[in-house]
Each structure stands twice: as structure tokens, then as C-alpha cells.
C-alpha positions as CSV (number, residue, x, y, z in Angstrom):
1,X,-24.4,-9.0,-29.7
2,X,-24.9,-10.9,-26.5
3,X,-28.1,-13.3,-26.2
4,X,-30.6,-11.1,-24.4
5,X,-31.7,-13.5,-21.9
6,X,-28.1,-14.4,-21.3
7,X,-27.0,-11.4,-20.8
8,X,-29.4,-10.8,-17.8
9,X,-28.2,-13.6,-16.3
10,X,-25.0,-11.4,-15.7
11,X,-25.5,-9.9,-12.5
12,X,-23.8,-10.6,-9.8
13,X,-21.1,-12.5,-11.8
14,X,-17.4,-11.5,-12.0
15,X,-16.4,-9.5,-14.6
16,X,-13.3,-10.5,-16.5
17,X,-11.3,-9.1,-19.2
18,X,-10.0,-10.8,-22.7
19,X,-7.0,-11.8,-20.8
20,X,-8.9,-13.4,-17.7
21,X,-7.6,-10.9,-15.6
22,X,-10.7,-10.2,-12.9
23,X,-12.2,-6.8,-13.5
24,X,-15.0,-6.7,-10.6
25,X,-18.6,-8.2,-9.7
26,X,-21.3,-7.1,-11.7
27,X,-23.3,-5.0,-9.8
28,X,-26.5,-4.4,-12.1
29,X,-27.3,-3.2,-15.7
30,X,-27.7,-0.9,-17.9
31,X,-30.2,-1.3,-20.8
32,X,-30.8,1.0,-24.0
33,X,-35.0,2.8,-23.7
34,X,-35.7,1.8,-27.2
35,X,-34.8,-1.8,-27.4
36,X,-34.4,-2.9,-24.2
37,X,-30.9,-4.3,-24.6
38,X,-28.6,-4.2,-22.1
39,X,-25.4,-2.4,-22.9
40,X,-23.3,-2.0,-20.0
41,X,-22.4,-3.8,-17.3
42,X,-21.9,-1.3,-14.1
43,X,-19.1,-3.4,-12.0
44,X,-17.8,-3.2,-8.4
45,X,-13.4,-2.4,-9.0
46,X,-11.0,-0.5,-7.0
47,X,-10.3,-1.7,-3.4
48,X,-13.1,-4.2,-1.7
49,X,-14.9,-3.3,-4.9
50,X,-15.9,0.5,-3.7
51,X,-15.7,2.2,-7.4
52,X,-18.6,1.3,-9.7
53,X,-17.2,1.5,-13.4
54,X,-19.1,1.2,-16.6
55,X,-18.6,-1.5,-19.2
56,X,-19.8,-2.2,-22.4
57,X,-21.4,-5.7,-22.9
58,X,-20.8,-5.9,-26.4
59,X,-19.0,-9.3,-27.5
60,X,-19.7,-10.4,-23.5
61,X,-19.4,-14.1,-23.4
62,X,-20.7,-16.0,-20.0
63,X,-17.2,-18.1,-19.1
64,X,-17.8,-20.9,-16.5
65,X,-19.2,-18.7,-13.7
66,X,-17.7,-15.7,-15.4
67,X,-18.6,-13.2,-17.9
68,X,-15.6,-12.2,-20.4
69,X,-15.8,-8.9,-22.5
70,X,-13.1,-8.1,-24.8
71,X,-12.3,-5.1,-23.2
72,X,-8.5,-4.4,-21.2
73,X,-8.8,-4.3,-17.5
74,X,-5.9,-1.4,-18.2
75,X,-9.0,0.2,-20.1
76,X,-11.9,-0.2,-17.3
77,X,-9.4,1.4,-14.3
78,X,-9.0,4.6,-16.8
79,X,-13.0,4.3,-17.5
80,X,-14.2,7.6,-17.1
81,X,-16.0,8.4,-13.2
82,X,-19.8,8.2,-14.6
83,X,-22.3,8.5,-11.6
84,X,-24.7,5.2,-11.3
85,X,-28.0,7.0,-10.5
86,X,-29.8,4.7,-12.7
87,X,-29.7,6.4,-16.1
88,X,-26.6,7.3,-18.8
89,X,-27.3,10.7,-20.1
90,X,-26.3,10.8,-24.0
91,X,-23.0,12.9,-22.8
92,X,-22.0,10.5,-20.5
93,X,-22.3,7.5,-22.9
94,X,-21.0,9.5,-25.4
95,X,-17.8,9.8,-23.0
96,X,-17.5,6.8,-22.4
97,X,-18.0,5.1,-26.0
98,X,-15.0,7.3,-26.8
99,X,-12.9,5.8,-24.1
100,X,-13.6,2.5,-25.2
101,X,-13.0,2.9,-29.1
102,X,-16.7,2.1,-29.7
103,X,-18.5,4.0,-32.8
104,X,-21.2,6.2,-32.0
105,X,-23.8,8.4,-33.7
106,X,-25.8,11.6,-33.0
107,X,-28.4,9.3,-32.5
108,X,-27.3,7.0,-29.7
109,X,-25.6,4.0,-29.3
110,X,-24.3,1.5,-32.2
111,X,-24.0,-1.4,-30.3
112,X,-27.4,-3.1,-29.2
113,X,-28.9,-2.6,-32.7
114,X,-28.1,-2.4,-36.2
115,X,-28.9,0.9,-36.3
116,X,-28.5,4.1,-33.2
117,X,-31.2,3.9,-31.1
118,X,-32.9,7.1,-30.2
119,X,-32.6,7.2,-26.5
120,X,-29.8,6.8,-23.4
121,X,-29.8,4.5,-21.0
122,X,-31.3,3.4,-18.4
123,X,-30.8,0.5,-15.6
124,X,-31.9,-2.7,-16.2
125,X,-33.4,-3.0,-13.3
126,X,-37.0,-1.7,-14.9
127,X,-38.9,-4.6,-16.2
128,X,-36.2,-7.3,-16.3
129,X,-35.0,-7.7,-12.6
130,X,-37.1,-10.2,-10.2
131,X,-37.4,-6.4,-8.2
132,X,-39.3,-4.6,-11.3
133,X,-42.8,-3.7,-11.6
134,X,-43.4,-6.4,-15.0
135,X,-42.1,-9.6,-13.7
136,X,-43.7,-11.7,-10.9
137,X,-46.2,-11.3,-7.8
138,X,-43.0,-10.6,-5.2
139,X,-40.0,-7.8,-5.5
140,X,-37.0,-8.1,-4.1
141,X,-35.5,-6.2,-0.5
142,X,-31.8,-5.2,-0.5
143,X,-29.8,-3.6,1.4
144,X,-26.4,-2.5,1.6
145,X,-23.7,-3.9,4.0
146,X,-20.6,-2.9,5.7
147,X,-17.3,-4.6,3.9
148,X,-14.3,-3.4,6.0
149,X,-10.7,-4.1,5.4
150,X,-7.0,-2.6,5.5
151,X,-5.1,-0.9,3.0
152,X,-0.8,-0.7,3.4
153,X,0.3,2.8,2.9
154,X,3.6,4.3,3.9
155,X,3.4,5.8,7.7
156,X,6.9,7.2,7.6
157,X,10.4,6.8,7.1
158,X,13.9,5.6,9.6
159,X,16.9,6.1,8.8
160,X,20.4,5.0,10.5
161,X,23.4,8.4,10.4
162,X,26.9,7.8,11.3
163,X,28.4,10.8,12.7
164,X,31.5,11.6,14.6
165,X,32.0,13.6,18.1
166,X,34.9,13.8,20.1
167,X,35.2,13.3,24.0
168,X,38.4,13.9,26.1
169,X,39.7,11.3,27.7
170,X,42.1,11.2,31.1
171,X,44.3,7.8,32.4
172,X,46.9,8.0,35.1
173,X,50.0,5.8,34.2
174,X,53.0,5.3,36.4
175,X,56.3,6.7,34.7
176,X,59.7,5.6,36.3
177,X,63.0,8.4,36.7
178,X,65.9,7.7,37.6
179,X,67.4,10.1,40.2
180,X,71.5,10.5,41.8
181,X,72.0,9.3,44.7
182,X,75.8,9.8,46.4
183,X,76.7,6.6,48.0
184,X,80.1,6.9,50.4
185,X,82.2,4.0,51.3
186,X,84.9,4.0,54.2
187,X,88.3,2.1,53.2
188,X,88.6,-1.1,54.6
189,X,90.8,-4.3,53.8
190,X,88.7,-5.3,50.8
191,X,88.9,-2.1,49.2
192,X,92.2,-0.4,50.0
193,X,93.3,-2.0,47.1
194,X,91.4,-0.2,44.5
195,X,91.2,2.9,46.6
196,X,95.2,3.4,46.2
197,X,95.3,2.4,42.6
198,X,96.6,5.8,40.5
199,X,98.0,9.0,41.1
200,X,98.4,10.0,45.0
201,X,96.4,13.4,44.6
202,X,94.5,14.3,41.2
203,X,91.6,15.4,39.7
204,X,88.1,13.4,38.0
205,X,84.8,13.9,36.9
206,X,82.4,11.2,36.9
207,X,79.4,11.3,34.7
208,X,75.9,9.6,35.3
209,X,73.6,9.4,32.5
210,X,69.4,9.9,33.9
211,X,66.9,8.3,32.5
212,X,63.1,8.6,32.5
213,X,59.8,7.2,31.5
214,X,57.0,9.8,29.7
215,X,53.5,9.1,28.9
216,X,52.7,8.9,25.4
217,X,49.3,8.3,23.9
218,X,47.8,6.9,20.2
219,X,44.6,6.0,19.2
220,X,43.5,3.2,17.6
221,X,40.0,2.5,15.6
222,X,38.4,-0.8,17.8
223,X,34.8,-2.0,16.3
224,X,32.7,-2.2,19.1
225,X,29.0,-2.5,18.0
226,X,26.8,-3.5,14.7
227,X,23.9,-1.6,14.3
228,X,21.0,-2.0,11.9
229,X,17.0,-0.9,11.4
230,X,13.8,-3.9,11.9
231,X,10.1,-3.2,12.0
232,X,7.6,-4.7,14.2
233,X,3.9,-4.3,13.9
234,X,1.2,-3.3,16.4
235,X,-2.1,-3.7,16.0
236,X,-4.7,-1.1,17.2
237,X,-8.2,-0.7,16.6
238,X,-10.0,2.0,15.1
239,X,-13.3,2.3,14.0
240,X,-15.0,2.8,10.1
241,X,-18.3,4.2,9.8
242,X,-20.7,4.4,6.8
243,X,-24.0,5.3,5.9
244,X,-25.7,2.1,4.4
245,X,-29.1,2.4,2.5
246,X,-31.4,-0.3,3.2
247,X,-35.1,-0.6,1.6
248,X,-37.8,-1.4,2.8
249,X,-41.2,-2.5,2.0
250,X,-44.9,-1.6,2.9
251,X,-48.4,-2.2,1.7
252,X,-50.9,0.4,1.1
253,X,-54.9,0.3,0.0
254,X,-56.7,-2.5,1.3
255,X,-53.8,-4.8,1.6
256,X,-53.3,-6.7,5.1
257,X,-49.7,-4.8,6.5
258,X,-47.0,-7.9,6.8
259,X,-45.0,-7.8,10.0
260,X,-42.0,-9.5,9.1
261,X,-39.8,-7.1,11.2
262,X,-38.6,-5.0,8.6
């Protein structure tokens, strides 16, 4: 079992697992009625350290400015949800003895003693802490503060589709014909010649073949543009509120009343 004066020493000390794998801070904790042990370790995990879980402290082992249990941090995120408000009923240890693979009895606990002990658990905070009613002459003021951050989560999705339509399309292109044209040529010296050549009086035919341009049109697949998805970010600013509990400390009987502004 962990040296009793060490182990209060704990809080407020980071909580790591056998592996060395952080688990959370060490928020305060939890001691056994009857011997005054402390058994768990309640310990700030989850995101900026907003979920409390419960610990056991047996085998705890300060490390440097760390505290090492033998425990998974695997094991602590599926720790059961146990509300901290200062004392472990038996069903809620029970729970979460069970989740850790630690031996219980109708009794109690198993693992501040040799024997079960006959009562829950209650914060350590009673008798041991510089804030309890057996220690010094002064008790300690705390108060809770704001820790605000961002978490990445998906927004939405993009996505690029190719798809097809079809437009018509109209160009004007010049086409060339070719068209008869009767040309007549009087009979002179130069061409009496050829104009006399052959029978006297007879009959010809003369054939012209016509030619013409059409349009014609084909298509042909051109790449014209690459296309592709980016992100940018913007930043906005939106606002978190909490409610923060903050104590607060006063003097009764005949006790001169402090102003220190709190």
C-alpha cells in the first residue's frame, strides 16, 4: 500500500498510467471512514480535463513530479461516470472495484487494510487537507476558473461531380460552287483555224462537270480547365459561458470581520 503521508502529497500532481501515458491532474482524494487511508485518486481526463474519473491508489508510486498507478489509461476512460460529491457510496465503489479487477468484500474495500473496512468513502479533504477543520489555524479559499479552448469536429462535407450537358452550337463557313457560264467567241484570224477543223455541219454535246463545297462538322474532346477542392479557415468569435463556484470566507462570534475584498 502507498505510504500514507505520501500519498497526500498527491494532489494536484499528474496522474500517469504503468505505461507513462498521462492520465489527468489529481484533483483531490478519496480516503476510507475507518482508517483514514486514501484510496482513490479522483483525476481531471477528457478534454481540458472537464471529466473527473476515479482511480484506485493502490501500488501508486510518486515518479519525479508524477504519480504512477498500475492501472491502463484504456481502463480509466471506460471508468465508470461516479458523481464527486464528496463521498463513494458502497454501490458505487463496489462498481468501480469491479471495473478495475480489484477484490472486494460485503464489507468494504480490500485495499487500504488487511482486512474490509466497514465503511465507504469519503474525500480526503476532512482532516488531512491544509482546508480541514484538524490541521492548522488558516483554511484554504478556492475557487473555480474558466479554462476555454477548441475542439475540431467535422462541419460538413464538399464534394467535386462531373456531369455532362449538351449546348447547340451555330458557325457560318463560306462554301464555294461552281456554276455554268456560256462564254461566245466571234471567229477571227487566230481562231478560224480551229473553228473549221471537222465536219462542215454536225452534231455535239459538251459536258461540264459542277462542283461544290458543303459544311461538314465533328467534334473533338479539347481539355480546357483542372479543377480540384482546398479549404481555408476563418476565424469567428463566439462566446462560452459557465457557472464557476467560488468560496468564500467569513468570521462569526466575537471575531474582528477581515476585509480583504473577498
Amino acid at each position: 500500500m502507498t505510504d500514507l503521508t505520501e500519498a497526500y502529497g498527491f494532489e494536484g500532481r499528474t496522474l500517469v498510467d504503468r505505461d507513462g501515458d498521462k492520465i489527468g491532474k489529481i484533483d483531490e482524494l478519496y480516503q476510507d471512514q475507518e482508517t483514514g487511508r486514501p484510496e482513490w485518486a479522483l483525476v481531471n481526463t477528457g478534454l481540458f480535463g472537464t471529466k473527473k474519473t476515479f482511480v484506485p491508489l493502490r501500488g501508486a508510486q510518486a515518479t519525479g513530479e508524477d504519480v504512477r498507478v498500475p492501472v491502463e489509461k484504456a481502463q480509466v476512460k471506460d471508468a465508470p461516470g461516479i458523481e464527486a460529491d464528496g463521498v463513494l457510496a458502497e454501490a458505487e465503489e463496489r462498481r468501480l472495484f469491479e471495473h478495475y479487477g480489484v477484490d472486494y468484500t460485503t464489507g468494504g474495500t480490500t485495499t487500504a487494510t488487511d482486512g474490509p473496512a466497514t465503511s465507504g468513502m469519503t474525500t480526503a479533504t476532512d482532516g488531512h487537507d491544509v482546508s480541514g477543520p484538524n490541521t492548522d489555524d488558516a483554511m484554504t479559499r478556492s475557487e473555480e476558473e474558466l479554462r476555454v479552448g477548441t475542439e475540431r469536429r467535422e462541419a460538413g462535407r464538399a464534394r467535386l461531380r462531373k456531369y455532362i450537358v449538351t449546348e447547340h452550337e451555330q458557325r457560318t463557313v463560306p462554301v464555294r460552287r461552281e456554276e455554268v457560264r456560256v462564254e461566245r467567241e466571234p471567229i477571227t484570224e487566230g481562231n478560224v483555224d480551229r473553228a473549221i477543223e471537222g465536219p462542215e455541219i454536225s452534231e455535239e454535246e459538251h459536258e461540264v462537270v459542277l462542283h461544290e463545297e458543303r459544311p461538314v462538322a465533328e467534334t473533338e474532346v479539347v481539355p480546357k480547365e483542372r479543377v480540384r477542392l482546398t479549404t481555408e479557415e476563418h476565424t469567428d468569435e463566439e462566446t462560452v459561458s459557465a457557472d464557476l463556484r467560488k468560496e468564500r470566507i467569513e468570521t462569526d462570534g466575537n471575531a474582528e470581520r477581515l476585509t480583504n475584498g473577498h
